[in-house]
C-alpha positions as CSV (number, residue, x, y, z in Angstrom):
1,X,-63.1,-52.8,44.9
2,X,-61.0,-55.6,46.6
3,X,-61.2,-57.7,43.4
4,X,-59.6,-54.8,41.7
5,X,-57.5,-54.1,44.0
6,X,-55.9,-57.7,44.2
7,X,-56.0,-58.0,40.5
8,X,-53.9,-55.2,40.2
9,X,-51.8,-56.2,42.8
10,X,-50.9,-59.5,40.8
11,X,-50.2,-57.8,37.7
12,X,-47.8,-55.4,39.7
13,X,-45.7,-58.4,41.5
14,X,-45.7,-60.3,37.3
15,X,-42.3,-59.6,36.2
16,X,-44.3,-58.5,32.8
17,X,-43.1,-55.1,30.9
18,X,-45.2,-52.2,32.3
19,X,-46.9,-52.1,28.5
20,X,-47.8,-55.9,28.8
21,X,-48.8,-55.4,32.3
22,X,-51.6,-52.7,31.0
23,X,-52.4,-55.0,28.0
24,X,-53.4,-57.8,31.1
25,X,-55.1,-55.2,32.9
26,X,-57.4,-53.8,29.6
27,X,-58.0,-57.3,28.6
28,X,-58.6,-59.6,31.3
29,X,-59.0,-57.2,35.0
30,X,-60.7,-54.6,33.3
31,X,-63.5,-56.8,31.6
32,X,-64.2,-58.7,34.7
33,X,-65.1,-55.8,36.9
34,X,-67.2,-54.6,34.5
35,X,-69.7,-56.9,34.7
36,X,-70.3,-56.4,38.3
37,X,-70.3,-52.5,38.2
38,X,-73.5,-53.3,35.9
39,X,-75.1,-55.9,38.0
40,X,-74.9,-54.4,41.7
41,X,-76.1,-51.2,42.8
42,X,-73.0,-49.7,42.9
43,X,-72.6,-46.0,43.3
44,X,-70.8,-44.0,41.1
45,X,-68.6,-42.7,43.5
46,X,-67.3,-45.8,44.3
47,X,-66.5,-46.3,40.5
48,X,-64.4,-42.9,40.4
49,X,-62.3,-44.5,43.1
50,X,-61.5,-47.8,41.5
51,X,-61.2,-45.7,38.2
52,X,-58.3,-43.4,40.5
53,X,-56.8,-46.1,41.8
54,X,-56.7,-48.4,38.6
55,X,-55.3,-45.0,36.6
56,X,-52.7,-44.9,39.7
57,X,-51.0,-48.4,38.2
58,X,-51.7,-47.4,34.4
59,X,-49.2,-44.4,35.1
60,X,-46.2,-46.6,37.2
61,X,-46.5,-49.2,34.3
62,X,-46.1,-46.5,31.5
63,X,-43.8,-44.2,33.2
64,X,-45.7,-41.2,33.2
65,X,-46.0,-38.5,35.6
66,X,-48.3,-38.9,38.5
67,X,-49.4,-35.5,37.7
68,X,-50.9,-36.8,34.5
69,X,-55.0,-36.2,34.5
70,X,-56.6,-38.8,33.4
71,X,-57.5,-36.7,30.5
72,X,-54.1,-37.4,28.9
73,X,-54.9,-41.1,29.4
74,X,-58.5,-41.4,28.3
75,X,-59.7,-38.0,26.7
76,X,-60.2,-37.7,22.9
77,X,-57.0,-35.9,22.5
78,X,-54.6,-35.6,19.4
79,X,-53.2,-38.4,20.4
80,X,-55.4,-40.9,21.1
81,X,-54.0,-44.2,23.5
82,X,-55.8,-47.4,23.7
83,X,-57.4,-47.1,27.1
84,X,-60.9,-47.2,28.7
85,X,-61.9,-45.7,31.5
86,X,-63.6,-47.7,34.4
87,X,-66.3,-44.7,35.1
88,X,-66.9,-43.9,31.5
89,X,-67.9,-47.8,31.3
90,X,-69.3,-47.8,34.4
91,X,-72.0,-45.4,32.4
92,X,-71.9,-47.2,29.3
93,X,-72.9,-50.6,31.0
94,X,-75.7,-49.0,33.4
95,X,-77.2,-47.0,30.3
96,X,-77.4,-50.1,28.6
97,X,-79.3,-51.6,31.5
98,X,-81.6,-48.9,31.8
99,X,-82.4,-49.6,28.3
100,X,-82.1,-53.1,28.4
101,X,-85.2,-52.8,31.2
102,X,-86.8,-50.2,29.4
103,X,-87.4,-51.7,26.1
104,X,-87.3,-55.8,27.1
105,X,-89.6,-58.0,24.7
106,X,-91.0,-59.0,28.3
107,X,-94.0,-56.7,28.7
108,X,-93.7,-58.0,32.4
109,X,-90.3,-56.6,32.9
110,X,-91.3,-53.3,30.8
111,X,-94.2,-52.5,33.4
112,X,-92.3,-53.7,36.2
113,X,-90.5,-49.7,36.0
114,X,-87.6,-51.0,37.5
115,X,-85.0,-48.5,38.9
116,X,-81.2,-48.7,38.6
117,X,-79.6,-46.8,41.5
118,X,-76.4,-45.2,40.7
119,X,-76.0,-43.1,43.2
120,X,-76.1,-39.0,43.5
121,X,-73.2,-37.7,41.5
122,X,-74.4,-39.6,38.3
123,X,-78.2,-40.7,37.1
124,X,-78.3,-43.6,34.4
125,X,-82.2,-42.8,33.9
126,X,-81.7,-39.1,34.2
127,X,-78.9,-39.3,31.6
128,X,-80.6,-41.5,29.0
129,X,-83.8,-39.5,28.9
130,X,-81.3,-36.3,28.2
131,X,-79.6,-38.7,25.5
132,X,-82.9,-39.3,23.6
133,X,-83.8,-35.5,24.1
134,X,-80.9,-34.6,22.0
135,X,-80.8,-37.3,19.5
136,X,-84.7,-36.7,19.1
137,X,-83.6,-33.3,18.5
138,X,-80.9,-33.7,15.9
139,X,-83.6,-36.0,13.8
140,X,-85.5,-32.4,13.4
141,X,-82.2,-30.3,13.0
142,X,-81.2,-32.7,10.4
143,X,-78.0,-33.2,8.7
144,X,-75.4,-30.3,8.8
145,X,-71.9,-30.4,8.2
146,X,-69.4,-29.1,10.9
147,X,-65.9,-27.6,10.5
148,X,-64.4,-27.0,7.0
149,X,-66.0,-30.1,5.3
150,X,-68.5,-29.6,2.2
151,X,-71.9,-30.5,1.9
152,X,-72.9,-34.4,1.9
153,X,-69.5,-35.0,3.2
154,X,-69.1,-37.9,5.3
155,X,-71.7,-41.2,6.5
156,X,-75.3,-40.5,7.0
157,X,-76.7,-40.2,10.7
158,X,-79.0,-42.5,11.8
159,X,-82.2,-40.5,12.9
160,X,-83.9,-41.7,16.1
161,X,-87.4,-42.5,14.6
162,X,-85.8,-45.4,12.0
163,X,-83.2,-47.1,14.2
164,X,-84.3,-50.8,15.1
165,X,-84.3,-51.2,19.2
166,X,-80.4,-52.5,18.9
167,X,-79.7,-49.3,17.0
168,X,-81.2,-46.9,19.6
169,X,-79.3,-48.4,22.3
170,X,-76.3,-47.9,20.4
171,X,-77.3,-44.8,19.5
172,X,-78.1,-43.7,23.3
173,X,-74.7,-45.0,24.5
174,X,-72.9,-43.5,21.7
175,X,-74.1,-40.3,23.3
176,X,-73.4,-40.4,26.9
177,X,-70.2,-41.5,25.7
178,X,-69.6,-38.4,23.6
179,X,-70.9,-36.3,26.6
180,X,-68.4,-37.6,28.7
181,X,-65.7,-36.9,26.2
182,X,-66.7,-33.5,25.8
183,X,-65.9,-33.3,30.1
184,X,-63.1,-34.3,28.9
185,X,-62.7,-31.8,26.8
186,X,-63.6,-28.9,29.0
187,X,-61.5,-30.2,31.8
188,X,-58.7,-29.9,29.3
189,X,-59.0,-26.3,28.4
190,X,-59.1,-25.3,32.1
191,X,-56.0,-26.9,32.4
192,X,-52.8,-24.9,31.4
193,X,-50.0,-27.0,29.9
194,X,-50.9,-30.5,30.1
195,X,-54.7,-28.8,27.6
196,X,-52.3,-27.1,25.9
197,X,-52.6,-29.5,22.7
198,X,-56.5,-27.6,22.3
199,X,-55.2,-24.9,21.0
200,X,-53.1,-26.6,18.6
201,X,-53.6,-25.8,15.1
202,X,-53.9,-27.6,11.2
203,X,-52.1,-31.0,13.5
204,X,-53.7,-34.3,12.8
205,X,-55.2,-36.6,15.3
206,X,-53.4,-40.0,16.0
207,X,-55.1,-43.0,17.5
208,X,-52.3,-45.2,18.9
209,X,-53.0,-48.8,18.9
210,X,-51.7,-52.0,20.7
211,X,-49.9,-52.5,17.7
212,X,-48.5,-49.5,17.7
213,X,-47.1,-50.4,21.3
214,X,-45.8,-53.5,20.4
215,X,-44.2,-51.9,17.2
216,X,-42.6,-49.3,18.9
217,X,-38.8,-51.1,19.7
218,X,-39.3,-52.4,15.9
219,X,-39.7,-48.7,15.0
220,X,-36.9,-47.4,16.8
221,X,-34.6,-49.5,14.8
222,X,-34.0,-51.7,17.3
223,X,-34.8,-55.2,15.3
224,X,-33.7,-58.9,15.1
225,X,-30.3,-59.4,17.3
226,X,-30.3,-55.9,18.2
227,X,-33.7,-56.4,20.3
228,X,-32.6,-59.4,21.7
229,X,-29.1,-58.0,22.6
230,X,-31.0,-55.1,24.3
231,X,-33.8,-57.3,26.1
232,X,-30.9,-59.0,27.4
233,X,-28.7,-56.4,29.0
234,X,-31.8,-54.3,30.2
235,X,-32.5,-57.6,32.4
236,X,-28.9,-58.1,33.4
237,X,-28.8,-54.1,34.4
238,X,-31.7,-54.9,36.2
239,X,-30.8,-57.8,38.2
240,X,-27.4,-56.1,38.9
241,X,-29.5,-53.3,40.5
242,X,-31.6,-55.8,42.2
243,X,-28.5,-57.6,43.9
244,X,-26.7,-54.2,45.0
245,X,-29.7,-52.9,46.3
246,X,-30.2,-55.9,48.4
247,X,-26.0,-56.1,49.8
248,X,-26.5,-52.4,50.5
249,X,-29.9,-53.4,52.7
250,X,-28.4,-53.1,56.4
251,X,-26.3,-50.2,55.5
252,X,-26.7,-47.3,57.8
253,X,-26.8,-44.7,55.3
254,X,-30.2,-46.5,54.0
255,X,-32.0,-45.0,57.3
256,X,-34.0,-42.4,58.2
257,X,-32.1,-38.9,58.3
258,X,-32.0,-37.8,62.0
């Protein structure tokens, strides 16, 4: 939590664009935590709270309300952004140690039945074993087509009973991560306008890349000396504000209302 907590505090004080500020954090603050949410036996209530206060920052560096769920930010919604969630892979990284433990080439380590506290909101062993319940269960249910697609449309599943030991653990992650999603999901249709997009109609989905991000003053038709020229005067307008704000400092109308 403090490592987080300073990381993010340094990427706050860069004076980065709020959309490179969230690349730094995807890339660089985000990866590094990871690896010790898998390796301690950390609770995953404490990883709902770094995931609260990391989404915190992810909406002051992208200007979006603070009333924005973290649905909107990580849900599989029309449109789609480019984020991860610290919880979600706080569950993808302890299901892969559960399985990691579980099916080692060390018979030592198999019998050794080691357990991977995770607290009492969420159970990594309790999860997996539901995971291989249901993906034993759609080897016997087979392939069926969903939605308006035809027969034979689309890749072929893997089935449980053929995938090599690298395979099933994708497989297993693949579906705690799609049960997560569909919380997502459900969270979003109790919500009234910000789940309003689930009753949306014949509209496309749209994953939005970093790309895409970087792309989008290029889009705009803002290009060549026209992006300079605008880079330049947004950080004039912004020192100008910087330099009022600090003459107006010791003014009295700047204090508290009595």
């Amino acid at each position: 939590m403090k490592q987080l907590s300073e990381g993010l505090a340094k990427i706050d004080r860069s004076q980065l664009p709020g959309k490179f500020k969230v690349w730094c954090y995807q890339f660089t603050l985000y990866r590094r935590v990871m690896w010790p949410l898998k390796m301690s036996e950390i609770p995953s209530s404490t990883a709902s709270k770094m995931d609260g206060k990391a989404n915190s920052f992810i909406r002051k560096w992208l200007g979006l309300p603070r009333c924005l769920s973290s649905t909107g930010l990580f849900g599989r919604n029309i449109l789609q952004l480019p984020l991860q969630s610290i919880s979600l892979g706080y569950m993808q990284e302890k299901t892969r140690l559960v399985l990691e433990l579980r099916e080692s080439t060390d018979q030592t380590v198999r019998n050794a039945n080691a357990k991977v506290p995770t607290g009492r909101k969420w159970n990594a062993k309790t999860e997996v074993d539901r995971a291989i319940g249901r993906l034993q269960h759609q080897e016997i249910v087979g392939r069926v087509q969903a939605g308006r697609a035809g027969l034979g449309w689309g890749e072929a599943p893997w089935f449980w009973s053929k995938a090599s030991r690298k395979e099933r653990k994708e497989m297993v992650v693949a579906e705690v991560t799609r049960t997560e999603e569909e919380r997502y999901k459900i969270k979003a249709v109790s919500q009234g306008r910000q789940g309003s997009w689930t009753t949306w109609e014949g509209v496309a989905n749209r994953n939005i890349r970093w790309a895409d991000l970087w792309k989008i003053p290029q889009d705009a038709g803002v290009t060549g000396g026209n992006l300079k020229k605008a880079t330049k005067e947004l950080a004039e307008e912004a020192e100008k504000g910087s330099f009022w704000l600090w003459l107006r400092r010791k003014d009295k109308c700047w204090g508290k209302n009595t």
